[in-house]
MIKE-421170 format. One line per field, with one value per atom (N, C-alpha, C, CB): atom name; x, y, z. Coordinates in nm, 2 decimals. Glycine has a CB too. Layout:
% residues N
at <- c(CA ...)
x <- c(X ...)
y <- c(Y ...)
z <- c(Z ...)
% end
This chain:
% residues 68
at <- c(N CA C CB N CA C CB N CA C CB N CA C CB N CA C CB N CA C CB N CA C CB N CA C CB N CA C CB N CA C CB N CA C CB N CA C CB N CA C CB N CA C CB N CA C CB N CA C CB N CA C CB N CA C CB N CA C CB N CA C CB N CA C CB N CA C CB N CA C CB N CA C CB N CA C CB N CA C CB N CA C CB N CA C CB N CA C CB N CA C CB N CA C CB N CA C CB N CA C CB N CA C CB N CA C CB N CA C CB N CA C CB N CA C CB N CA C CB N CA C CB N CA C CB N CA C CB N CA C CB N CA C CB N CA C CB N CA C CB N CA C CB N CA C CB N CA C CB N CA C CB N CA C CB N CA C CB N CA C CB N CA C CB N CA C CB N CA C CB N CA C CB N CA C CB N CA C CB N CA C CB N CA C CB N CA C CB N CA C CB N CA C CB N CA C CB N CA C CB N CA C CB N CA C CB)
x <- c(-0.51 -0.42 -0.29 -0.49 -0.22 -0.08 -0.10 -0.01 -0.18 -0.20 -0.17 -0.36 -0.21 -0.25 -0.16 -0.42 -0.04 0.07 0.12 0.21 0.08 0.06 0.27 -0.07 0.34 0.48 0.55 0.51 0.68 0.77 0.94 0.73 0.99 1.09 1.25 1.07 1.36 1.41 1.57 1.38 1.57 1.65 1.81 1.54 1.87 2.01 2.03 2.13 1.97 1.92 1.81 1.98 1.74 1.60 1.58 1.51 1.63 1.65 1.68 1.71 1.77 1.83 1.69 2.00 1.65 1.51 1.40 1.47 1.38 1.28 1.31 1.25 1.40 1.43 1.42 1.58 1.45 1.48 1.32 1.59 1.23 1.07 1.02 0.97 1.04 0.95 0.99 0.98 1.13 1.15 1.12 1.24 1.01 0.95 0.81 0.99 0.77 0.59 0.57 0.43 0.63 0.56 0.59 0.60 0.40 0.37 0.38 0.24 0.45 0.47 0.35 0.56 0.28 0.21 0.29 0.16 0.18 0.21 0.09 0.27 0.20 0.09 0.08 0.15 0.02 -0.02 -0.14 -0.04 -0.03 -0.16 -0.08 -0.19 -0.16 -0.07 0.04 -0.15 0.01 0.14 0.24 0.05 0.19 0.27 0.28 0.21 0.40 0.43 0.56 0.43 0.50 0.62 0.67 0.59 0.78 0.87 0.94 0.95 0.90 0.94 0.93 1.11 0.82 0.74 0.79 0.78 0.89 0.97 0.93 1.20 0.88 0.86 0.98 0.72 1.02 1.11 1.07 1.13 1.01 0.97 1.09 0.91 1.12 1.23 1.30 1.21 1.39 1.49 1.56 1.48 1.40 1.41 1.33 1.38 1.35 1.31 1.26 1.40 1.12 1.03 0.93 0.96 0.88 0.76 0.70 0.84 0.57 0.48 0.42 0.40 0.40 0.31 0.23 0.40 0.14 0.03 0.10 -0.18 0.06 0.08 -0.05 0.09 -0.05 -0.17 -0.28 -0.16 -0.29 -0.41 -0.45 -0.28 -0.35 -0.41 -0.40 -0.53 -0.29 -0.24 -0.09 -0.16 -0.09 -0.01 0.13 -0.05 0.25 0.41 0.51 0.50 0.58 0.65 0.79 0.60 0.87 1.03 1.11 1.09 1.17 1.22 1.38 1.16 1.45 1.62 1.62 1.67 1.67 1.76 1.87 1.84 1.84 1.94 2.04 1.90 2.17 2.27 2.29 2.36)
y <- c(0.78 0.67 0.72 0.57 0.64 0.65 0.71 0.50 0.76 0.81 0.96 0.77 0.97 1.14 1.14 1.19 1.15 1.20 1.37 1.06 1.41 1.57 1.60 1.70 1.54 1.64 1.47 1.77 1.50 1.39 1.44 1.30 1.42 1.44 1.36 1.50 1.38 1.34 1.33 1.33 1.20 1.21 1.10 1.15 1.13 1.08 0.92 1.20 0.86 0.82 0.78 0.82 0.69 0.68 0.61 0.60 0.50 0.46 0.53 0.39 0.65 0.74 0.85 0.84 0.86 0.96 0.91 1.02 0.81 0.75 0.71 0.66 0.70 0.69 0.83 0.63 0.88 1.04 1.06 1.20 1.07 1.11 1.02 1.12 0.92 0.82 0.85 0.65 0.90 0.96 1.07 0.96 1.14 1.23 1.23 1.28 1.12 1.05 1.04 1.16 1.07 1.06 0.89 1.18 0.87 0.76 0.75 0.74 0.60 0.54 0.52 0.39 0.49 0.41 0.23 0.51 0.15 0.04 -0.04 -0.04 -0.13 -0.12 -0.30 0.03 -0.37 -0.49 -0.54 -0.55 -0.47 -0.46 -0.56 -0.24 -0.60 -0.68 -0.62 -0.77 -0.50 -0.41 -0.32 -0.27 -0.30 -0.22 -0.29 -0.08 -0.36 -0.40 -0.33 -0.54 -0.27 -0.24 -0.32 -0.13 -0.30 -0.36 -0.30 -0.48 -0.28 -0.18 -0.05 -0.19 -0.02 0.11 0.14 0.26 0.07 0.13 -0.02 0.16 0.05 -0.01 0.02 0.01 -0.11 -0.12 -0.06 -0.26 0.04 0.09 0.10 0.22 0.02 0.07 0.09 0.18 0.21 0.25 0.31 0.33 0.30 0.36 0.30 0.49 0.36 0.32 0.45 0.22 0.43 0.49 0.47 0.46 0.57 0.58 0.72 0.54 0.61 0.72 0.76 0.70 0.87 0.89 1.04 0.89 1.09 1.18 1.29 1.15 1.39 1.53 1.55 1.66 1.67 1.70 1.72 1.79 1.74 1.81 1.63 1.97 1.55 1.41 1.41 1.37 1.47 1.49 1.34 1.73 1.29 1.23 1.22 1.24 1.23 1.32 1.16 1.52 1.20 1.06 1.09 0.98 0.99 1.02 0.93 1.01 0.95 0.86 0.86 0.96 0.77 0.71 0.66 0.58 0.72 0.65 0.54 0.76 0.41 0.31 0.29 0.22 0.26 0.25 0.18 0.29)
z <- c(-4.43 -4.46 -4.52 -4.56 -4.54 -4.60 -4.73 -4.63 -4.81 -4.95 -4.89 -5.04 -4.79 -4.76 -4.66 -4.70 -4.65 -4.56 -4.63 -4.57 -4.50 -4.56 -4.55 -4.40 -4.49 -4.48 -4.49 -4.29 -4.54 -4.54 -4.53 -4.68 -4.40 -4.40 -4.40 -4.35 -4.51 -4.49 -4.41 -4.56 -4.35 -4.22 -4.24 -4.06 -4.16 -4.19 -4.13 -4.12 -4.01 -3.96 -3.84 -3.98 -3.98 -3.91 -3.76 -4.03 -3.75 -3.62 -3.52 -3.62 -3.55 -3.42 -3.38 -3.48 -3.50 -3.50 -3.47 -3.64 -3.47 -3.38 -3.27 -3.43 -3.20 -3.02 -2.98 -2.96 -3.08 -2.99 -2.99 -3.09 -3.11 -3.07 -2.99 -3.19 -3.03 -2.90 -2.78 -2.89 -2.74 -2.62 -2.56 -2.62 -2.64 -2.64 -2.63 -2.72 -2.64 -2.62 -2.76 -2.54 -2.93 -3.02 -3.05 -3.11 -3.11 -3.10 -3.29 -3.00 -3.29 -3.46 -3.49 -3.49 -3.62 -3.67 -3.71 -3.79 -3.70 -3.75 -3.82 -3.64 -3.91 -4.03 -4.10 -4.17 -4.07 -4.13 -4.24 -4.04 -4.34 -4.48 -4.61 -4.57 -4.69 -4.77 -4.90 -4.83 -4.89 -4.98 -4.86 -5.12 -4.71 -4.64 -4.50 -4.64 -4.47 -4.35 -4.28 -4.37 -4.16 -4.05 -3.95 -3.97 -3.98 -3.82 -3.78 -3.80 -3.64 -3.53 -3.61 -3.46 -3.65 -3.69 -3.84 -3.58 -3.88 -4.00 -4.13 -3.95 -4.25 -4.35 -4.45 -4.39 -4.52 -4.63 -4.80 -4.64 -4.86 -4.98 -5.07 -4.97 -5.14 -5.27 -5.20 -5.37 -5.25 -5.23 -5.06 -5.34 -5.00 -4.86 -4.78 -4.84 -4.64 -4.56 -4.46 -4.54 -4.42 -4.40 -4.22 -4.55 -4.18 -4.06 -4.06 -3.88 -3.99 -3.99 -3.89 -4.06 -3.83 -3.71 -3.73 -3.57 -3.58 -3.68 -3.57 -3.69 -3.61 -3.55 -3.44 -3.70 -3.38 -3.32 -3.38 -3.27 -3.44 -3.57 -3.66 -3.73 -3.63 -3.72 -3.82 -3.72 -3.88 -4.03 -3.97 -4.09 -4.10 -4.14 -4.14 -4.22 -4.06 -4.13 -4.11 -3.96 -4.19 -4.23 -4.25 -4.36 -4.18 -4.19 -4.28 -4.04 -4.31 -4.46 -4.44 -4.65 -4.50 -4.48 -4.61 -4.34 -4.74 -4.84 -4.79 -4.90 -4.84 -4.85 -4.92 -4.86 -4.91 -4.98 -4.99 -4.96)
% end
């Protein structure tokens, strides 16, 4: 689950970073829980904005965008 996201990186734009991996076969997580909701793979947390998908191995890695 989301507690155990092993790597988290931060990116300049998240939207642009997500077409480019999806354009690559990497697949988003999506998530309909009552403290964590995505749309179009990207959830709103505080101060940022955040996705998640798994690596080969099924570890956790998450890309993250500070909001201004």
């Amino acid at each position: 689950d989301l507690e155990h996201t092993t790597l988290s990186f931060e990116v300049a734009d998240l939207g642009a970073e997500l077409a480019e991996l999806e354009s690559r076969g990497v697949v988003f997580e999506d998530y309909d829980l009552p403290d964590l909701r995505t749309v179009g793979h990207v959830c709103v947390l505080g101060s940022e904005k955040a996705a998640w998908f798994r690596d080969t191995e099924g570890n956790y890695l998450c890309l993250h965008q500070e909001l201004h």
